[in-house]
matplotlib code that plots the C-alpha trace (Angstrom):
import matplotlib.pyplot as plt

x = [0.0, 3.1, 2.9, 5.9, 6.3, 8.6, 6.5, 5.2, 8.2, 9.5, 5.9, 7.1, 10.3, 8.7, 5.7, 7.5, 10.6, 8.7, 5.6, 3.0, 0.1, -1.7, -4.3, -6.4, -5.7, -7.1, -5.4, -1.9, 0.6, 3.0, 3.2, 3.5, 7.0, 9.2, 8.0, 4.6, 1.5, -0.3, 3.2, 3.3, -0.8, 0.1, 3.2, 0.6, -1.4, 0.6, 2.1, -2.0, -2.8, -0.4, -0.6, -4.0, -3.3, -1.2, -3.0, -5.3, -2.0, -0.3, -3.2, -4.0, -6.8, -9.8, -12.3, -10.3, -9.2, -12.4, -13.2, -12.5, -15.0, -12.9, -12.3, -8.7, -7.2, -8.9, -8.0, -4.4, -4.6, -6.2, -3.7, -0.6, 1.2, 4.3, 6.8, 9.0, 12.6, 15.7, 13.6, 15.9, 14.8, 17.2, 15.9, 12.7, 12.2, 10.0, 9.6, 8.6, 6.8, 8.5, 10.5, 13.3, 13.2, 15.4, 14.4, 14.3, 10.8, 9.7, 6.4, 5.0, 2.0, -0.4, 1.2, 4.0, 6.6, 8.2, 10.0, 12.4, 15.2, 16.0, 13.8, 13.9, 10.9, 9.3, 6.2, 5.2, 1.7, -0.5, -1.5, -5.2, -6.9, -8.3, -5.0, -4.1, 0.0, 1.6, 4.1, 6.4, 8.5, 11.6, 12.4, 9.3, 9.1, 11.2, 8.4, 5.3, 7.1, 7.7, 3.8, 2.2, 4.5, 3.8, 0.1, -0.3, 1.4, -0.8, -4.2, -3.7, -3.2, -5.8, -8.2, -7.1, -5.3, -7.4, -9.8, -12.5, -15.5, -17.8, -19.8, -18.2, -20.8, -21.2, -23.3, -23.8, -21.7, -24.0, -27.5, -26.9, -29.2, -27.9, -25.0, -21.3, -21.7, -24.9, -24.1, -22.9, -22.3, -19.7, -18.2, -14.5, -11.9, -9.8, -6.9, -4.9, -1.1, 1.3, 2.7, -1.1, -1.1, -4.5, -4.9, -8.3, -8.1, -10.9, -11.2, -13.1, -16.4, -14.4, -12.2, -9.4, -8.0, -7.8, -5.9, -6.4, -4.1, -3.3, -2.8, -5.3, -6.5, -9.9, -9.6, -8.7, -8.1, -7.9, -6.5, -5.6, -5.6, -8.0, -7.2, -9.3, -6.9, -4.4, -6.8, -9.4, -8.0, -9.2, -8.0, -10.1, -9.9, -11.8, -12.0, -13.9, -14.2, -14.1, -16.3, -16.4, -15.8, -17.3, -15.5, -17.9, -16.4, -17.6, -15.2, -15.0, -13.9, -12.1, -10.5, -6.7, -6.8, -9.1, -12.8, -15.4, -17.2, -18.9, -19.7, -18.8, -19.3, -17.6, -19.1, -16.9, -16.7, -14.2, -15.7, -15.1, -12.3]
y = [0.0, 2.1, 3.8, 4.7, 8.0, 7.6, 8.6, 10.9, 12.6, 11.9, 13.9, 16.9, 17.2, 18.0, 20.1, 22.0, 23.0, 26.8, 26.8, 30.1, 31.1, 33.9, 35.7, 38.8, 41.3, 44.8, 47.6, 48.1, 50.0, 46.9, 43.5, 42.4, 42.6, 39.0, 38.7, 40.1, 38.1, 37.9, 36.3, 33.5, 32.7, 32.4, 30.0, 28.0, 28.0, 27.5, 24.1, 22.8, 22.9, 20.8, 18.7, 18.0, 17.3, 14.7, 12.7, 10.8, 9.4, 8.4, 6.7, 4.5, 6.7, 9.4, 7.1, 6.4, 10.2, 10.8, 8.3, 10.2, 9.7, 11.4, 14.3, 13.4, 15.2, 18.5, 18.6, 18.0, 21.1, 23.5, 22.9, 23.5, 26.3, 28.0, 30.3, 32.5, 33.2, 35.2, 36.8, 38.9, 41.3, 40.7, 44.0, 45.2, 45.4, 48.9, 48.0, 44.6, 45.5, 42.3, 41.9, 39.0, 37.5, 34.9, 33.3, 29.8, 28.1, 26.0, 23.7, 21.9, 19.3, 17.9, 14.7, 16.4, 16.4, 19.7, 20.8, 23.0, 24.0, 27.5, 29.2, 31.6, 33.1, 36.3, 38.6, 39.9, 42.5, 41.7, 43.8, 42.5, 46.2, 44.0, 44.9, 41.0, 39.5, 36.4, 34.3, 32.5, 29.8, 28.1, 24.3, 24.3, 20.1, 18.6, 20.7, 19.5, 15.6, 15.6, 16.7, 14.1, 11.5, 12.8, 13.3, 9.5, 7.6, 10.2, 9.6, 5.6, 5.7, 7.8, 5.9, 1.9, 2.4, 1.2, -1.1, -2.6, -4.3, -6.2, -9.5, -13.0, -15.7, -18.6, -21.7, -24.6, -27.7, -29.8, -27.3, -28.1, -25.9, -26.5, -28.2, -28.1, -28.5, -25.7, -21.7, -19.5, -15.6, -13.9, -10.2, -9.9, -7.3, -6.6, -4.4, -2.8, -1.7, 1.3, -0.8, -1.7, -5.2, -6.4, -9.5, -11.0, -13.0, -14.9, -17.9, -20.5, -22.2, -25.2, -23.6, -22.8, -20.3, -18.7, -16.2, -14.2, -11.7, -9.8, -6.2, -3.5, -1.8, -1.3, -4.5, -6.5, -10.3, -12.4, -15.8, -18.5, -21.3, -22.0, -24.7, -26.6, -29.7, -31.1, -33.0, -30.5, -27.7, -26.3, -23.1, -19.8, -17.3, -14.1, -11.3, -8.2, -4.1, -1.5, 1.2, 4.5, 2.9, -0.3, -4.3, -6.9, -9.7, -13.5, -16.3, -20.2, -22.6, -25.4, -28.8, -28.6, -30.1, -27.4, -29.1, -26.3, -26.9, -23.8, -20.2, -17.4, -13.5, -10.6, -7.0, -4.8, -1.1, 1.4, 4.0, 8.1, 9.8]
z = [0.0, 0.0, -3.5, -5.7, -7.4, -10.0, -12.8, -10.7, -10.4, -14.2, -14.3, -12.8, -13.8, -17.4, -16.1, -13.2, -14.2, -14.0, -12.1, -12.2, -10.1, -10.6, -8.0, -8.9, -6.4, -6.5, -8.3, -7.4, -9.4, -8.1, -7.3, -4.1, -2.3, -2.0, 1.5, 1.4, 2.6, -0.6, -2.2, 0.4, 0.1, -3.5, -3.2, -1.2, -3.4, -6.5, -3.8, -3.3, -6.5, -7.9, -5.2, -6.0, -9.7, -9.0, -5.9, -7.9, -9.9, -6.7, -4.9, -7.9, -9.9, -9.7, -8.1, -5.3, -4.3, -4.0, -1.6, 1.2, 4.3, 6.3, 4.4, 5.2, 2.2, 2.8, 6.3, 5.4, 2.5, 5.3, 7.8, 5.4, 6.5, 4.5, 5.7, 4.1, 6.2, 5.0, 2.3, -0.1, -3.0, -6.3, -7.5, -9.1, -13.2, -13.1, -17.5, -16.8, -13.3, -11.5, -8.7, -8.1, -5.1, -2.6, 0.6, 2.7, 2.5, 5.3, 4.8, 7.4, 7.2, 9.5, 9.6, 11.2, 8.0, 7.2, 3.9, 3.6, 1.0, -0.9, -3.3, -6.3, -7.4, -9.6, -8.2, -11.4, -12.3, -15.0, -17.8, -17.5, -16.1, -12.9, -11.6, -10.5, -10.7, -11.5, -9.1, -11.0, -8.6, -10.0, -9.2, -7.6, -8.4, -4.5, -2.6, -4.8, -4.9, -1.3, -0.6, -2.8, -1.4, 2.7, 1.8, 0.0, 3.3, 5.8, 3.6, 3.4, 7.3, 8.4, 5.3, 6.7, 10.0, 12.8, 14.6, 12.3, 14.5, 12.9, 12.6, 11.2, 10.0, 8.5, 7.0, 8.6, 6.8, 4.8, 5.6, 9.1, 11.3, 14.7, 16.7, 15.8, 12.3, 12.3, 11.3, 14.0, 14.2, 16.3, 16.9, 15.5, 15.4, 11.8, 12.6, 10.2, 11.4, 10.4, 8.0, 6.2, 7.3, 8.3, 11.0, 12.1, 15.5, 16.9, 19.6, 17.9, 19.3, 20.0, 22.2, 19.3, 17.5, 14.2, 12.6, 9.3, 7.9, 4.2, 2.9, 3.6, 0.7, -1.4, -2.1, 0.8, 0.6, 4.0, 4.8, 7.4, 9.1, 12.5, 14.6, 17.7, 18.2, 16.0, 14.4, 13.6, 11.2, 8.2, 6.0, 5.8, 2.8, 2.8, -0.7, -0.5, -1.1, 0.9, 0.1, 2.8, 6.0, 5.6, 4.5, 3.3, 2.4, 1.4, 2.1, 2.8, 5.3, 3.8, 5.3, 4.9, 1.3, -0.2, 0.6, 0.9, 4.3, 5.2, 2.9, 5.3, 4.9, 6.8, 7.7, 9.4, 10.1, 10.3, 13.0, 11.5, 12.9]

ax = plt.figure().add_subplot(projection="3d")
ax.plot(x, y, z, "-o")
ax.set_aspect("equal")
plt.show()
């Protein structure tokens, strides 16, 4: 569940090399200074934006970015906060109305990651008569990368991470309706690690044990072995979506050489942060 960004970043390296933002803003004769406030709203905006173009890439497609029950991803683009230190003016272009400008940027994120490196930019006025100006960012592509990639590790852990309670049941073996061979229902507990590993654990009616595990994701699969005595085990595989915060899953219990002995089906829930 750990996504790669390579093409990601072959991506930017074509599309950022020069990045521009611009924000109508009243009538000035100028553009705003190198360290002004409207500049560093703009630089993060110019960052959000092309953070958001890329997120559906990195988490696998369109459908899935919006799949947010949280509202995990606007959280994290409300609470992004830039800073501009050490700000220096390179001079101002009175011709070309622009203004060259130096500084350290520091972004920090809510899932605690800040970014940091030097930065060259332009503050530059339109010619439109709304009176608006254009920030123009060099090298922009290390600060946009390193969002996408801090977003798409603190979106997957905020989306999977966690105790999913639910119900396991199952047939009985052969249309039994009762008994130890009859169907029976029971609460369980899916949880789903740092790393997006996902492990079921439940004491059996007969006294044993069985244990699940896979990969979280949309599509989570599930399997294991359960165990009462070392003559009675049998194998357990479980495949299903997730869709907002619920798992539903159907699976079978199977002797150890693959005979099907009982259908199964899981319903689990994730509960909202």
């Amino acid at each position: 569940m750990i996504y790669e960004s390579k093409t990601i970043a072959r991506r930017l390296g074509a599309l950022l090399t020069v990045a521009t933002f611009a924000l109508l803003q009243g009538c000035a004769q100028k553009p705003p200074a190198c360290g002004d406030a409207e500049t560093v709203q703009t630089i993060q905006r110019l960052l959000i934006e092309h953070t958001q173009e890329l997120m559906p890439q990195a988490l696998g497609g369109s459908p899935v970015v919006k799949d947010d029950p949280n509202k995990v991803q606007e959280a994290y683009y409300a609470a992004l906060k830039v800073v501009l230190s050490n700000v220096v003016s390179d001079g101002y272009n009175e011709q070309a109305k622009k203004n060259s400008c130096r500084a350290s940027m520091a972004v920090s994120t809510a899932a605690g990651e800040t970014l940091s490196r030097d930065l060259v930019y332009t503050t530059q006025k339109t010619e439109d008569k709304s009176g608006g100006f254009v920030v123009e960012v060099l090298d922009v592509q290390p600060f946009v990368m390193g969002l996408v990639n801090d977003l798409t590790q603190h979106y997957l852990t905020k989306r999977f991470v966690g105790e999913w309670r639910g119900n396991y049941n199952c047939e009985g073996i052969d249309g039994a309706t009762d008994g130890p061979q009859g169907p029976y229902s029971m609460p369980v507990a899916l949880v789903v690690d740092a790393n997006f590993k996902a492990k079921l654990e439940r004491t059996t009616k007969g006294g044993g044990i069985e244990i699940l595990g896979g990969d979280a994701g949309y599509h989570m699969r599930l399997r294991g072995e359960g165990k009462n005595s070392p003559d009675d085990t049998w194998r357990t595989e479980f495949d299903g979506q997730v869709q907002g915060l619920q798992y539903e899953a159907k699976g079978q219990v199977m002797t150890p050489e693959g005979q099907v002995l009982r259908q199964c089906q899981l319903k689990l829930a994730l509960p909202s942060s």
